[in-house]
C-alpha positions in Angstrom: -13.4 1.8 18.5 -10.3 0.7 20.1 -10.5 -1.8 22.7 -7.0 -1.9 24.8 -4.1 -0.1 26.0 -0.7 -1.8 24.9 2.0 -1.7 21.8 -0.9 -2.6 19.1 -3.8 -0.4 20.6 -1.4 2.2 20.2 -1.1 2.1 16.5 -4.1 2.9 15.4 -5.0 6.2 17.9 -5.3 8.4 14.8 -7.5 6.4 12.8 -10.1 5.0 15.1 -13.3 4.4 13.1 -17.2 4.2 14.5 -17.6 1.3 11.9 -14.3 -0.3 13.0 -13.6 -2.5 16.2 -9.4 -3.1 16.3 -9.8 -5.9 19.4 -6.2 -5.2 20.7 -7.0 -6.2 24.5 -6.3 -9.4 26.5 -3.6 -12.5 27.5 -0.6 -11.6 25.4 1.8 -13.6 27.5 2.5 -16.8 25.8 3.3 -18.5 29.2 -0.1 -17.1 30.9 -1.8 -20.2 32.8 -4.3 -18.4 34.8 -7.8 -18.9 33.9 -8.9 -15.5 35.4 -7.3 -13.6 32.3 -8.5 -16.0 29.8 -11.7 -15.3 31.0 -11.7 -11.6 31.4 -10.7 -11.8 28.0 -13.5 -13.9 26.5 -16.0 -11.8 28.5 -14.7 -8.6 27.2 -14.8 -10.1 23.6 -18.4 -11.5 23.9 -19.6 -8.0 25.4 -18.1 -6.2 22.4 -19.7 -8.0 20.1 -22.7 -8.2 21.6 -22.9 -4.0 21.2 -21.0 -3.4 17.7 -22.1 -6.5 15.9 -22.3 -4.3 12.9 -19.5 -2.9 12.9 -16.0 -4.7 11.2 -14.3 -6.8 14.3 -10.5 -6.7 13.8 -9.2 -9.2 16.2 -5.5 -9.2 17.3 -4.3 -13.2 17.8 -0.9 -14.9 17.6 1.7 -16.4 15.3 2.6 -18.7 18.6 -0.6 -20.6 17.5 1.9 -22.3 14.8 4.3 -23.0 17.4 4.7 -26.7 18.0 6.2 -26.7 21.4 2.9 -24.4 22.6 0.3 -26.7 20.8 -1.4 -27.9 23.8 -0.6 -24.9 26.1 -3.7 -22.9 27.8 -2.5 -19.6 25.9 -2.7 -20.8 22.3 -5.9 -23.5 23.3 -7.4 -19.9 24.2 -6.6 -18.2 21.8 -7.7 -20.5 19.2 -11.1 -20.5 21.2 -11.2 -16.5 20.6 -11.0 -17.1 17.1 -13.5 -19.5 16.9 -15.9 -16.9 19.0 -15.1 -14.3 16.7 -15.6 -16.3 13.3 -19.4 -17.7 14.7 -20.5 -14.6 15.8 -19.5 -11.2 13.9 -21.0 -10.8 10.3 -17.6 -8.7 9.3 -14.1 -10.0 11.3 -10.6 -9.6 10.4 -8.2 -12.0 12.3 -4.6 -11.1 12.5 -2.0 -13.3 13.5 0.9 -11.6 14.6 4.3 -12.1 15.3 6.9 -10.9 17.4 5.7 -6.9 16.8 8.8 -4.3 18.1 7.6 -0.9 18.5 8.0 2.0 21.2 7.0 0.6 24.9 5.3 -2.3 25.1 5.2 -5.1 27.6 8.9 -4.8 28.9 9.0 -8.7 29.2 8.7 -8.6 25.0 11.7 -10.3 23.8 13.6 -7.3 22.3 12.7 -5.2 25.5 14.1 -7.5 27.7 17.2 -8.1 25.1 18.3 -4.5 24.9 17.6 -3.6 28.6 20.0 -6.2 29.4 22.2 -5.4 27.1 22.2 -1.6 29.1 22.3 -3.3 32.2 25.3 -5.3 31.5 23.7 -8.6 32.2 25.0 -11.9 30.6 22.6 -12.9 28.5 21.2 -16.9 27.9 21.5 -17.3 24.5 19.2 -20.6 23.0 21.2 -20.9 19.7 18.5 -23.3 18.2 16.2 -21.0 19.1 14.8 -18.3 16.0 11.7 -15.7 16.2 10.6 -13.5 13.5 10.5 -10.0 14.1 7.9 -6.8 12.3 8.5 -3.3 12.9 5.4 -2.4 14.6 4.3 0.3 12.2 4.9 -2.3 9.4 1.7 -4.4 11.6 -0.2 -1.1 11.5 0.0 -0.5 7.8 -0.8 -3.9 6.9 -3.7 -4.2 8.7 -5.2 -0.8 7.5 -3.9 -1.9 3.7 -6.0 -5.3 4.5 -9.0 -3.1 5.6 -9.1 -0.9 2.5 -9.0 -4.2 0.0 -11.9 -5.3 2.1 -10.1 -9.0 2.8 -12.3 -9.9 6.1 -13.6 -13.2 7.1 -10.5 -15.1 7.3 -7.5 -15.3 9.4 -3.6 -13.6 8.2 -0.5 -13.9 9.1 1.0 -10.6 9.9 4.7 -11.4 9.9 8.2 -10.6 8.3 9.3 -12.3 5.1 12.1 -14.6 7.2 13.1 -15.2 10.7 15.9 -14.6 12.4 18.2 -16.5 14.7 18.5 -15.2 18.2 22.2 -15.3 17.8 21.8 -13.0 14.4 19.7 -10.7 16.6 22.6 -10.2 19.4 24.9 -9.8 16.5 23.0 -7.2 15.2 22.1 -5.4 18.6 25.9 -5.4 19.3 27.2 -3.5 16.4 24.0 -1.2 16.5 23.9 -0.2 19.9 28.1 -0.7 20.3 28.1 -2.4 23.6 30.4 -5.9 24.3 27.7 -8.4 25.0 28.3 -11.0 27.1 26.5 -14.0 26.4 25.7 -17.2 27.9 25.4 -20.2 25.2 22.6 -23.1 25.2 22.6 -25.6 22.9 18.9 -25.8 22.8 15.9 -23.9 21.3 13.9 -23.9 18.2 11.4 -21.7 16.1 8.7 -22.5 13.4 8.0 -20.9 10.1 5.2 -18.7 9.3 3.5 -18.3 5.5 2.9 -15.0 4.7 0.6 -15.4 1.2 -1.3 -11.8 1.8 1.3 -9.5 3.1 4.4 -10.6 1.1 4.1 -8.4 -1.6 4.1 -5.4 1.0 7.7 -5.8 1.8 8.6 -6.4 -1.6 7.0 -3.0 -2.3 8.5 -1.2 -0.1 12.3 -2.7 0.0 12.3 -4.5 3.1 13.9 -7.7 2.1 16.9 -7.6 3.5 16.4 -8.8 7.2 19.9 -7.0 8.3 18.9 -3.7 7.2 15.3 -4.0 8.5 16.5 -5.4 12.1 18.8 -2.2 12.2 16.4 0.3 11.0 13.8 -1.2 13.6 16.9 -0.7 17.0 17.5 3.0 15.3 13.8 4.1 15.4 13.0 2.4 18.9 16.1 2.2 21.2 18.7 4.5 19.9 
């Protein structure tokens, strides 16, 4: 069963399971303050369980949870509370905190949607140079969570997330060279970012030769917006 419609919904059309619940619906803007969608949310989370409580509950949740500057928001303070929901009242859950996933379509306010559609559109772009965000190929999310469900790891909460982060100005960098276009950019002195531990899912990138952070930013432009 596959509850939602977005980027991470997506990923697991060919392998939806009648004993599986991927939770993939909900509040994924960071800067949401409207109650209404929390609730519609919780609601839709509560019903679900209520009719699958059998089944294993894979909820999608947030790396921004680690974020101090977000600590006290309404977006993390609920999706902390989601957590807690799932944790008291499914007998098999899988919560996975992701990062900044980058795959085809998505929300088009995501941050490397709205970077390269600038970048088309010619716009200067405000650059936070403090600022850093760690990036995962969305198929990378997708394979770890269905590695994660075969080694029967449920009843806990992992970071799905890339070995390092990357500065926003390394991103533009990158972006510029990949997609060839002059950027014009707009510097802040201001910003910052948070580290994430990655314990369960470092080895995957190890595995499969994805530690260099250059290479696997420009593989991730090629397959999505070139």
């Amino acid at each position: 069963m596959i509850i939602g419609k977005g980027l991470i919904a997506s990923l697991f059309a060919d392998c939806d399971d009648e004993n599986i619940v991927f939770f993939a619906s909900g509040v994924s803007n960071s800067s949401e303050t409207n109650h209404e969608h929390f609730n519609r949310e919780e609601n839709l989370i509560l019903d679900t369980i209520e009719g699958n409580n059998n089944k294993l509950f894979i909820y999608f949740s947030t790396c921004s949870i680690y974020d101090s500057s977000k600590t006290n928001s309404p977006y993390v303070l609920h999706k902390l509370r989601m957590e807690e929901i799932i944790k008291n009242s499914t007998k098999n859950h899988l919560i996975l905190r992701v990062s900044n996933a980058v795959g085809k379509g998505g929300n088009p306010n995501l941050l490397m949607n709205y970077l390269v559609r600038s970048v088309h559109n010619g716009e200067t772009i405000n650059v936070h140079t403090k600022a850093t965000r760690n990036l995962i190929d969305a198929e990378d999310v997708r394979n770890l969570t269905l590695e994660l469900i075969e080694q029967k790891k449920f009843n806990k909460i992992v970071n799905i997330a890339y070995l390092q982060n990357y500065s926003i100005i390394e991103i533009l960098e990158i972006m510029e060279t990949q997609l060839q276009r002059k950027l014009k950019l707009n510097l802040i002195k201001s910003g910052s970012g948070y580290e994430i531990n990655i314990p369960e899912v470092e080895k995957y990138f190890h595995d499969n030769g994805l530690e260099n952070k250059d290479a696997y930013l420009c593989k991730i432009l090629q397959k999505y917006y070139q």
